[in-house]
C-alpha positions in Angstrom: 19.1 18.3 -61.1 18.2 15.4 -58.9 15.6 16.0 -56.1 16.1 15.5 -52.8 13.4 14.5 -50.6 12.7 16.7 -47.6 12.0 15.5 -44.4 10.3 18.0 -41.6 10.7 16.1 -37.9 8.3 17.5 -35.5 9.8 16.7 -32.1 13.3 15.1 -31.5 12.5 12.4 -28.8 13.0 8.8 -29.0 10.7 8.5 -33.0 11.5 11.8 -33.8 15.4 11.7 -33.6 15.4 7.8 -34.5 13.6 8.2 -37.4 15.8 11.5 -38.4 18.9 9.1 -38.5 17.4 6.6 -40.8 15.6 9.0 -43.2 19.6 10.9 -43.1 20.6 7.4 -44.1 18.5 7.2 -46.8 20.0 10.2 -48.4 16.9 13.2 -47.5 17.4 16.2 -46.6 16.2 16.2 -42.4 15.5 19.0 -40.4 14.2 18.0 -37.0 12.1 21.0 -35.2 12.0 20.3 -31.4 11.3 22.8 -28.3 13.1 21.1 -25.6 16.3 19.3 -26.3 16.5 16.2 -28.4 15.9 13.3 -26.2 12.3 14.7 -25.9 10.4 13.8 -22.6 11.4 10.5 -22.2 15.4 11.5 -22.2 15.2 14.3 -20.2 12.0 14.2 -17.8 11.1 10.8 -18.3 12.5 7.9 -18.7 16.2 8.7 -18.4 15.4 10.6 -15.0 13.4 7.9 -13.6 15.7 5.0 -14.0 18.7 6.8 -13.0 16.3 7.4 -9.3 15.6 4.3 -9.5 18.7 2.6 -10.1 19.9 4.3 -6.5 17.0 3.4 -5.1 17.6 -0.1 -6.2 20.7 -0.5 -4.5 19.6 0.7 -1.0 16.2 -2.0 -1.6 18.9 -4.8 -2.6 21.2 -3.8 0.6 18.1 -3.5 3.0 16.4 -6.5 1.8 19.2 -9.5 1.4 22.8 -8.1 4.1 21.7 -9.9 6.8 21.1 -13.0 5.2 24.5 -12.7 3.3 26.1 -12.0 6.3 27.0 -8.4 5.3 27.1 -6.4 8.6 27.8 -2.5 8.8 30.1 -0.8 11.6 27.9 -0.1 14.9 25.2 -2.0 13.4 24.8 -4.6 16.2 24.8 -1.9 18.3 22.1 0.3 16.8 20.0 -2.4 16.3 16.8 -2.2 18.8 15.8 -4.0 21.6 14.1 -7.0 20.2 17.7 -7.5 18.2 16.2 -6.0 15.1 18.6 -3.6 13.1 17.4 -0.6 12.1 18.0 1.1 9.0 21.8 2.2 8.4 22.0 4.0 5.6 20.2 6.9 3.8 20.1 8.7 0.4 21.1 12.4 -0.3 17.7 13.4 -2.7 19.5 16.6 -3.8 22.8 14.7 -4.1 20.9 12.2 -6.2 18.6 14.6 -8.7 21.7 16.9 -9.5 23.0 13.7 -11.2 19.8 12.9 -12.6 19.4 16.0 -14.2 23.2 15.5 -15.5 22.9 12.2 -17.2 19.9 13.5 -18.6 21.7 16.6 -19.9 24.5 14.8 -21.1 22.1 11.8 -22.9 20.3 14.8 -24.9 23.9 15.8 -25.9 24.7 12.5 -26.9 21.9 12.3 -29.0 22.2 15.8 -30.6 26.1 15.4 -31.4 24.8 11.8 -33.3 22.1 13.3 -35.1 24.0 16.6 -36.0 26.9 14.0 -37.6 24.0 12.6 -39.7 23.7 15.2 -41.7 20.4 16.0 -40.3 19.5 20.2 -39.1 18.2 21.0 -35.9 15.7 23.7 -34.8 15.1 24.8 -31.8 11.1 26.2 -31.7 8.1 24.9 -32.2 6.3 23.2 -35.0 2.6 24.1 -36.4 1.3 22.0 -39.5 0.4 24.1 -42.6 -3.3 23.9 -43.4 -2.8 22.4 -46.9 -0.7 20.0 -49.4 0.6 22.0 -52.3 0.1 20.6 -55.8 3.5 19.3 -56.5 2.8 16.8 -53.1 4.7 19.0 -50.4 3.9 20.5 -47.2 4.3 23.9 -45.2 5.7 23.4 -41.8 5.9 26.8 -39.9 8.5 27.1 -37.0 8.3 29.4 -34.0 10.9 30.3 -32.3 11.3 31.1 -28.2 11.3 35.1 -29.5 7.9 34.5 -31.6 9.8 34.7 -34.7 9.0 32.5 -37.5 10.1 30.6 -40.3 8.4 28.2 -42.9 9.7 24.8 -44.1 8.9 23.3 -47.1 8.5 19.7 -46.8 7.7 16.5 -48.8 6.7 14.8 -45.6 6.6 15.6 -42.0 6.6 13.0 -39.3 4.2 14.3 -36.3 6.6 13.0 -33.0 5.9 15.7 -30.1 4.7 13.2 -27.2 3.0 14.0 -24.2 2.9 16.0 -20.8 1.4 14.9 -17.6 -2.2 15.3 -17.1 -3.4 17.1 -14.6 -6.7 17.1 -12.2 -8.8 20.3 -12.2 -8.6 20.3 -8.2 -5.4 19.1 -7.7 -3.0 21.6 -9.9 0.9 20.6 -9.1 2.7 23.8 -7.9 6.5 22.3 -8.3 7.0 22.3 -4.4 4.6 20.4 -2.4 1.9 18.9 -4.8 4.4 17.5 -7.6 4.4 15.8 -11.3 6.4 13.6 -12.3 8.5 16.1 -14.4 9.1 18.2 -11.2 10.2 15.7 -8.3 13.8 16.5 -9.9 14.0 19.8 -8.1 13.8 18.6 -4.7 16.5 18.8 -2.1 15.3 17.1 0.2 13.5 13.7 0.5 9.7 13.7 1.4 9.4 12.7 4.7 5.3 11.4 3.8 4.9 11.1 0.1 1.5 10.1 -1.4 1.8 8.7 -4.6 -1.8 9.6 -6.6 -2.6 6.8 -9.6 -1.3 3.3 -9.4 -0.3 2.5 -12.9 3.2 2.3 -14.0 4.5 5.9 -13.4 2.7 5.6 -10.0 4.1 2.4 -9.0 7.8 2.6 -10.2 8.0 6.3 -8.3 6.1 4.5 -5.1 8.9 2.1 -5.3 11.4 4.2 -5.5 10.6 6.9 -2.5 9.6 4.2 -0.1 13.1 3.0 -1.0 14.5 6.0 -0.4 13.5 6.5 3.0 10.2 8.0 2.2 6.8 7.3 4.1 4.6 6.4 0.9 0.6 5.9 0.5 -0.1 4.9 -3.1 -3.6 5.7 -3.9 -4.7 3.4 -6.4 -8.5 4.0 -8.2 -8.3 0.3 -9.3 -8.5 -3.1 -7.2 -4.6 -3.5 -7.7 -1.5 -1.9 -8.3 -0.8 -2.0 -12.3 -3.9 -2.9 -13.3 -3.8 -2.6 -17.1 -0.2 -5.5 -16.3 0.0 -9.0 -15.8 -2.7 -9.8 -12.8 0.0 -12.4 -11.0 3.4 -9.8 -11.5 0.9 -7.6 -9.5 -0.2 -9.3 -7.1 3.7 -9.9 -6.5 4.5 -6.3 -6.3 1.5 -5.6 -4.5 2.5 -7.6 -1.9 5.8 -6.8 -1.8 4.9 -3.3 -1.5 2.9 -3.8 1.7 5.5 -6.2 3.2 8.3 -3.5 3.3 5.6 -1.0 5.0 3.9 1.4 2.0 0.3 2.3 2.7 -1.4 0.8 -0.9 -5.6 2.1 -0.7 -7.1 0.1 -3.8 -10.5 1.4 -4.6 -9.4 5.1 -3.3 -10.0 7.8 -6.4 -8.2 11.5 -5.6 -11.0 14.5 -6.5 -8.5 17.0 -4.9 -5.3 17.5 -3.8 -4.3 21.2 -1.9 -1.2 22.7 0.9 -2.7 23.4 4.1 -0.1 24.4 7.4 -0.7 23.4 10.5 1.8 23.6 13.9 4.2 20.9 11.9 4.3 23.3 9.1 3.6 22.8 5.1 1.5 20.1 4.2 -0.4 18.4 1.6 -4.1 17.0 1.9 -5.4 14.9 -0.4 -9.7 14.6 -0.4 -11.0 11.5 -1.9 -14.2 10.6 -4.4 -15.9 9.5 -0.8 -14.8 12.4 1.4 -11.7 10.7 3.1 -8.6 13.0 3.5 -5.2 11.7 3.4 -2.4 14.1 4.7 1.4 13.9 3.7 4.0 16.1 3.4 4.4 16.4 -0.4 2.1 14.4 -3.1 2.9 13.1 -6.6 0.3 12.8 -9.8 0.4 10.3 -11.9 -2.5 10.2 -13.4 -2.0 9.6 -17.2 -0.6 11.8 -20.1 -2.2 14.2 -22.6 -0.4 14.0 -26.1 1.0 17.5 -27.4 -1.3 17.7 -30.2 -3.1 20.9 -29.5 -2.2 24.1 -31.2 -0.4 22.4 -34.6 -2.8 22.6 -37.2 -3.4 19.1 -37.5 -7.0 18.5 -37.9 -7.2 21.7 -40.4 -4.8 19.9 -42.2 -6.6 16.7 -42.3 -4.9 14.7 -39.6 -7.6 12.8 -37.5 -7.7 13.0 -34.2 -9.2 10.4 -31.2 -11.9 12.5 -28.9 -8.5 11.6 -26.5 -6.0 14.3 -28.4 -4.3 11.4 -30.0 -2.9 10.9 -33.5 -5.0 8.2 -36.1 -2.6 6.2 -37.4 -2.1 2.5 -39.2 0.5 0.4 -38.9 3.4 1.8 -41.2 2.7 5.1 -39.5 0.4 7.4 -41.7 -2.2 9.5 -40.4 -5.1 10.4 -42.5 -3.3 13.5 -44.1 -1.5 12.4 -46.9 2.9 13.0 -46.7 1.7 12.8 -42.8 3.3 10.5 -40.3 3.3 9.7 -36.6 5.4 8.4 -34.2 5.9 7.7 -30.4 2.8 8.7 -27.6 1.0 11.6 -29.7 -0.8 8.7 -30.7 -1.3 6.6 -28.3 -0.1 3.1 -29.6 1.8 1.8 -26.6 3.7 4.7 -24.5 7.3 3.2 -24.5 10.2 4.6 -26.2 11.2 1.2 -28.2 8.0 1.4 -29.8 8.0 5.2 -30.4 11.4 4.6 -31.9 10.2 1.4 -34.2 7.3 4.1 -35.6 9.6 6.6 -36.3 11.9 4.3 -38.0 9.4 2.5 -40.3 7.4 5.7 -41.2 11.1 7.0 -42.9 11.2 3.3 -44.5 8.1 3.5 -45.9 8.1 6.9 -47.1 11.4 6.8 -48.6 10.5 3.5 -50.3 13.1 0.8 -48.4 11.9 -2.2 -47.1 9.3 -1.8 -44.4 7.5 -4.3 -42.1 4.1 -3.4 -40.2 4.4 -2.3 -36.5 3.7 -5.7 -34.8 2.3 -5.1 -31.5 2.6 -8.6 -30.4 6.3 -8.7 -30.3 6.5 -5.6 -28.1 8.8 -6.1 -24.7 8.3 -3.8 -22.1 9.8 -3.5 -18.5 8.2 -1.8 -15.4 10.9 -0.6 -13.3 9.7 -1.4 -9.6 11.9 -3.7 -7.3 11.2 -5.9 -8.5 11.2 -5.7 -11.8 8.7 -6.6 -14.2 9.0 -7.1 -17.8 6.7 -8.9 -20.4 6.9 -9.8 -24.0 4.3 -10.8 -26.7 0.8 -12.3 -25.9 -0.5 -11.6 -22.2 -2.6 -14.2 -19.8 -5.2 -12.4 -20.5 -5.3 -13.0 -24.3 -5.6 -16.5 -22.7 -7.9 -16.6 -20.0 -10.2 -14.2 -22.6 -9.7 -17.1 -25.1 -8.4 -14.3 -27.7 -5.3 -17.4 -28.3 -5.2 -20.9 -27.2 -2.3 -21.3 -25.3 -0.6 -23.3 -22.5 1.0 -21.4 -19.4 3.6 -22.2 -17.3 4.7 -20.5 -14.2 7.9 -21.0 -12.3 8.7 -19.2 -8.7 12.3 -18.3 -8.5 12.6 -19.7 -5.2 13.4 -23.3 -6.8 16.2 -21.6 -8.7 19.4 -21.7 -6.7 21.0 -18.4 -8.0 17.7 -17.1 -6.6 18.5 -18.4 -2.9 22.3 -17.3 -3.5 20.9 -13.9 -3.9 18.3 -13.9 -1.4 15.9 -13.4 -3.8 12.6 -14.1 -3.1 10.0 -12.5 -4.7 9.1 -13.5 -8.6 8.7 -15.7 -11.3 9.3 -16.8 -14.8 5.7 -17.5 -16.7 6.1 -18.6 -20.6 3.0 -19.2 -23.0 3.4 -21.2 -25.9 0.5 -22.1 -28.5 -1.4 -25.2 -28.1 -0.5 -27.9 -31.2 2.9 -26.4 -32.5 4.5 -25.3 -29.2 5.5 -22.1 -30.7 6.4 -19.2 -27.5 4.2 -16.1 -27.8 4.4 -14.2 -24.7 6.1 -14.6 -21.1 6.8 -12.2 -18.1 9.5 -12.1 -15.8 9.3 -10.9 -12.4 12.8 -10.6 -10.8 15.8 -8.4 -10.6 17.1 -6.9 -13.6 14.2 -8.5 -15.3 14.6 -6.0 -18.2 18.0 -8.2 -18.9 15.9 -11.7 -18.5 13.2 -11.1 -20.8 15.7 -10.8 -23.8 15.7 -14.5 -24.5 12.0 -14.8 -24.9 11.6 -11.8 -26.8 14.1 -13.4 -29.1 12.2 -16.7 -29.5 8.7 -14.5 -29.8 10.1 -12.7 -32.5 11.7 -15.1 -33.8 8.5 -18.2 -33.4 10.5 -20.4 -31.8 9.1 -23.6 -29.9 9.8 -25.1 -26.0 11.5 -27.5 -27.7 14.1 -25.2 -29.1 14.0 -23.1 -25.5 14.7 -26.1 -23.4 17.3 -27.8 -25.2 19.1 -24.6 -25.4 22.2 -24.5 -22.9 22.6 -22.3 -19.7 24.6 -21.4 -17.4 24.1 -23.5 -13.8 23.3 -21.3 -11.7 21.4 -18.7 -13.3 18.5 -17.0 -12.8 18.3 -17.5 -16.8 18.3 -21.1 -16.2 14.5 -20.8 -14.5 13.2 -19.9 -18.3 14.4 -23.3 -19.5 13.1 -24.9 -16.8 9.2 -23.8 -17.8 10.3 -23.8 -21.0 10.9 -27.9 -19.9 8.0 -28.1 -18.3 5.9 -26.3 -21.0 7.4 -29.3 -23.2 6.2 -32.0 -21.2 2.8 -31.0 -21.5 2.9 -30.4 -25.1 4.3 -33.8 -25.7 1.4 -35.0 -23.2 -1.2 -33.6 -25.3 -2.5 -31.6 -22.4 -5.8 -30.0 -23.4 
């Protein structure tokens, strides 16, 4: 009788349940072990949620920022406006309105993904997974599964992908209680929108839920440790946000670390104080950490079963996915590569390809696209400037404000830029950001030609569409060109 390989998944987000389909494919045998709902964190407290906030969010910004200038003009707004002729603000979000649909799309994504996965062949168990402390002569591992009534059952596998992401990590003095001092896992549950919301940690989960509340209607102080808002992104797509940030009123304290966040009352009722590293206070009516994530790797047997672990909690692994235990994989932000779901997904996917012996190429971080999901956006492909200004590549870079492009001033679009960077000599793209709306749509081209190696000259002879806010990355792409064709050096 012909064997058939068994697959153990450990966690059905985005590299557990991706690479589930493509080791189904294959022809293994797949059970996927997962505690939650598949869809894991960044389906159904994550990502998913986020956006889907945002994305309302994104449409009050858009009115608020560009109607008058359109010419768009709301019943009785003339009339409400103040003194000085300056209207104020018209309309206004429903929070609890808004969350109950969160939580549905999330719902309904994780059932999405369950009813594709379940068509696949592959089984689904609902528990917990814990590593078994040794490989068994013929190759194959023990994976024991607990269920939410303590009951257990053992797995026999021939190898076990390790895909159980990460929670929010937490500050010793400033615990989240689920009502006033919140994670980012928890803002779901409110009914009501923070009247004064400070926003602790200034990286991408900090800034895109800043973004988002101020846009909302909330009062927001972002309390950023660093010099900047997103300081581990591109320094001038920062500086943009940062400044558009302040312009629309949020309260941004660079150099301000949080030692301790608790409630206090006072005659206005339920608040939250916030106690800096200096001895500053901040007071609001509800605060959100965002702080970093811990990876779910505690508890599982992995280092008694050889899998090495960073002094961080993360997973060791190289770039087809293997940890150091052998028939042991790992996918996704239990080990820390880059914590987005596209690239969890890609580990997942190549650690069933190489495993299962199809063709497999290397994870290839320099390909990577990515989008922050402020207003507005920010996405970024490849190389960074600082690869450049660090002299880790020799590159030109071009940068090109969108207010030269005329779909931009159509739009009322003033904020943002396209940057390309292209290698010195062949005049081959390997990175570029976009700061605009729907960015996450714009950076597609240039994560094609990254991929891809193609050159300016191939970018700017390409046709677009007049006028399009795609038309601004053949312009650099044409101006990147010239230079190259200049010999600039």
């Amino acid at each position: 009788m012909e064997h058939v390989t068994r697959i153990v998944i450990i966690g059905g987000g985005p590299g557990g349940y991706e690479a589930a389909l493509v080791a189904a494919q294959l022809g293994a045998e797949v059970t996927v072990v997962d505690r939650d709902g598949l869809g894991g964190a960044s389906v159904l407290t994550d990502c998913v949620p986020s956006k889907t906030l945002i994305a309302t969010a994104e449409v009050m910004t858009t009115f608020d920022s560009s109607h008058a200038e359109l010419g768009i003009m709301l019943d009785g707004e003339r009339e409400a406006g103040a003194t000085d002729g300056t209207p104020r603000r018209m309309i206004g979000a429903d929070l609890g309105k808004v969350n109950r649909r969160v939580k549905r799309l999330a719902l309904a994504q994780s059932h999405d993904i369950t009813a594709s996965v379940t068509r696949a062949g592959v089984r689904v168990l609902r528990g917990r997974g814990r590593l078994g402390p040794e490989q068994a002569p013929d190759g194959s591992r023990r994976v024991t599964v607990i269920d939410a009534e303590g009951e257990s059952r053992e797995l026999v596998a021939d190898a076990v992908l390790i895909a159980t992401g990460g929670h929010p990590r937490e500050l010793a003095d400033a615990r989240p209680d689920g009502e006033r001092i919140l994670n980012w896992t928890q803002v779901y549950d409110m009914e009501e929108l923070p009247a004064e919301l400070i926003v602790v940690g200034s990286g991408v989960t900090g800034a895109e839920f800043a973004g988002a509340y101020q846009a909302l209607g909330s009062r927001v102080t972002l309390v950023s440790s660093r010099d900047r808002v997103l300081p581990g992104e591109d320094p001038d797509a920062a500086a943009v946000l940062e400044d558009v940030f302040r312009r629309r009123g949020m309260n941004v304290m660079a150099r301000s670390r949080a030692a301790a966040a608790k409630r206090v009352s006072d005659e206005g009722g339920e608040r939250v104080e916030v106690t800096l590293s200096d001895g500053r206070t901040i007071s609001g009516t509800h605060c959100l950490m965002a702080v970093g994530a811990v990876p779910n790797t505690a508890d599982m047997g992995l280092e008694e079963a050889g899998v090495r672990l960073r002094d961080s909690g993360h997973i060791v692994t190289d770039r087809v996915s293997r940890t150091t235990a052998p028939g042991v994989y790992a996918a996704g932000d239990c080990t820390g590569v880059l914590a987005l779901a596209s690239v969890a997904a890609m580990q997942g996917r190549i650690a069933m390809y190489h495993f299962l012996g199809d063709v497999v190429a290397p994870l290839d971080l320099t390909t990577v696209s990515g989008n922050i999901f402020t207003d507005p956006e920010i996405a970024t492909v490849g190389r960074t400037q600082a690869d450049v200004d660090e002299g880790r590549i020799d590159a030109r870079v071009v940068k090109l404000p969108l207010l030269r492009n005329a779909r931009a001033k159509m739009q009322g679009i003033r904020d943002g830029f396209v940057k390309l960077i292209c290698r010195r000599g062949t005049g081959i793209v390997v990175g570029g950001v976009v700061v605009a709306p729907r960015a996450s749509e714009l950076i597609h081209p240039i994560s094609v030609a990254v991929d891809n190696g193609l050159t300016v000259d191939q970018i700017a002879k390409a046709f677009t569409v007049y006028p399009s806010l795609s038309g601004s990355i053949a312009e650099a792409a044409r101006q990147l060109q010239a230079r190259h064709r200049a010999g600039d050096h």
